[in-house]
C-alpha positions as CSV (number, residue, x, y, z in Angstrom):
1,X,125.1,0.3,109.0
2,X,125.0,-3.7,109.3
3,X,122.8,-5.2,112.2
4,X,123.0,-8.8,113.6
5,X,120.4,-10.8,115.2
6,X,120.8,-14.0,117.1
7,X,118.6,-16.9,117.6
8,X,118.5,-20.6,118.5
9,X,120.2,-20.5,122.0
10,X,118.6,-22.8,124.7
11,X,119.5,-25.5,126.9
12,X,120.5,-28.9,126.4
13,X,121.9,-32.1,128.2
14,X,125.4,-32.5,127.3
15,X,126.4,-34.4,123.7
16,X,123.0,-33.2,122.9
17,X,123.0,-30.6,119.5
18,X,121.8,-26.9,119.0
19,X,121.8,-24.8,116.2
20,X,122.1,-21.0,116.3
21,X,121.5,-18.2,113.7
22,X,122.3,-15.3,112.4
23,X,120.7,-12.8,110.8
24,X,122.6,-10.0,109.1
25,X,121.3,-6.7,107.4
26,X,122.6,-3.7,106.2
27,X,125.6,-2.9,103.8
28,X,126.8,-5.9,102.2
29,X,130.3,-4.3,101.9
30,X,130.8,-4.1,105.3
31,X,130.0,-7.8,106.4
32,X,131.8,-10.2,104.5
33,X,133.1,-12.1,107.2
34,X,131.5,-12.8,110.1
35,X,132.1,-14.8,112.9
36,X,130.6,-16.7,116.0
37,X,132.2,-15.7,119.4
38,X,131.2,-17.2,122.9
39,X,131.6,-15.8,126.5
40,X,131.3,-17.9,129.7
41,X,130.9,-15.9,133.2
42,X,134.6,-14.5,134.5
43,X,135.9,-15.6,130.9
44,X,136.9,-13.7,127.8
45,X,135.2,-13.6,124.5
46,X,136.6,-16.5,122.3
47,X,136.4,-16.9,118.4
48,X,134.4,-20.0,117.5
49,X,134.0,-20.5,114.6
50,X,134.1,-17.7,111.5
51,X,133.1,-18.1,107.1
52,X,133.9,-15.8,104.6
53,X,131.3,-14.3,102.1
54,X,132.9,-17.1,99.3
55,X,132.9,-20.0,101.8
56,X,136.4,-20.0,103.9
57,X,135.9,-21.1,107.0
58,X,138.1,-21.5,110.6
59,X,137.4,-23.3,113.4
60,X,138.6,-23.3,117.4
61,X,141.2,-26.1,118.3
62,X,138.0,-26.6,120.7
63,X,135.1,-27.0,118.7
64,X,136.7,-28.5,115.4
65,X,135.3,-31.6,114.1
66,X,132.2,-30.3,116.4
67,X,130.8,-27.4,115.2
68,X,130.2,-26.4,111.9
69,X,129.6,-23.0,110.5
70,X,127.5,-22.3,107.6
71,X,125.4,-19.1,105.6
72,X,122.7,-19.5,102.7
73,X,123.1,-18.4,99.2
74,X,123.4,-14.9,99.9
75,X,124.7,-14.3,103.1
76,X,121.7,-13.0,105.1
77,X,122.0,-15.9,107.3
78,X,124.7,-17.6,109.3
79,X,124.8,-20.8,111.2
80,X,126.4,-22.5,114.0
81,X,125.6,-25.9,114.4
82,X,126.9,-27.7,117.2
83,X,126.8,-31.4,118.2
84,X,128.0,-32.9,120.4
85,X,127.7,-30.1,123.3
86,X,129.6,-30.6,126.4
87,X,129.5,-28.3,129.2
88,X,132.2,-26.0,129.0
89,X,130.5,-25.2,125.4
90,X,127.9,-23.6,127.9
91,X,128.3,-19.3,127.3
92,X,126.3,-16.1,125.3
93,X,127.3,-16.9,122.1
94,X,127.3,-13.8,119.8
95,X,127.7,-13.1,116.0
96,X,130.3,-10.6,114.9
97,X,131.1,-8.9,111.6
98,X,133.8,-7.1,109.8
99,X,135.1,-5.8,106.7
100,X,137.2,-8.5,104.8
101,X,137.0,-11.0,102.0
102,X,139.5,-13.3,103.6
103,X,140.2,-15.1,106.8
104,X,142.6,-12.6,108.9
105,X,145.3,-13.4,111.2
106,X,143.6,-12.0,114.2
107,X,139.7,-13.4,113.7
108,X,139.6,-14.7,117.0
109,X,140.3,-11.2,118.3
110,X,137.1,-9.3,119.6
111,X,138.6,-6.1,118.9
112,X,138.9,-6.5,115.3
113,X,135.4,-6.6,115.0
114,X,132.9,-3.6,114.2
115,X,129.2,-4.9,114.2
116,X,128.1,-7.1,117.1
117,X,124.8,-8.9,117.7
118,X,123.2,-9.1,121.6
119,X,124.2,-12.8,121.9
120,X,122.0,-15.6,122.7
121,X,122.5,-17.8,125.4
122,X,123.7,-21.5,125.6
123,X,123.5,-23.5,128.3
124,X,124.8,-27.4,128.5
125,X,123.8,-29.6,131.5
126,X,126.1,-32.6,132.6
């Protein structure tokens, strides 16, 4: 089994900066990529940002030159930091994981994904 745990959400005045975590457990083999999606209220779930167990990453047309996604040496822990906030950034951000060693066509697809964390929420004030 693989097991995600967020942290770091919070609120912040707009072009303010947060950074989230991820903690992930369990079989390695399962989570080699694994992503950051957000929800806002009456939205769908959107891809962020996603990195690959050997460093690949892809952004959102939205948050690119923004956000950056990282992990440490092994992988236990991913990162989403994000400057310059603005409003519409504000959503439960979750952590997502799936079985692949490359960046897939469809990572911005919830579906695709098997493990999911309980999200943490972000919150930007104009």
């Amino acid at each position: 089994q693989v097991q995600l745990v967020e942290s770091g959400g919070g609120s912040v005045q707009a072009g303010g900066s947060m950074r989230l975590a991820c903690v992930v457990s369990g079989d390695t083999y399962k989570r080699p990529f694994v992503c950051w999606f957000r929800q806002a209220p009456g939205k769908e779930r959107e891809g962020v940002a996603c990195i690959v167990k050997f460093g690949d990453t892809e952004y959102a047309e939205s948050v690119k030159g923004r956000f950056t996604i990282s992990k440490d040496g092994a992988g236990n822990t991913v990162y989403l930091q994000m400057n310059n906030l603005k409003p519409e950034d504000t959503a439960m951000y979750y952590c997502a994981a799936r079985p692949v060693f490359y960046v897939p066509q469809d990572w911005g697809e919830p579906r695709a994904y098997f493990y999911w964390g309980q999200g943490t929420q972000v919150t930007v004030s104009s």
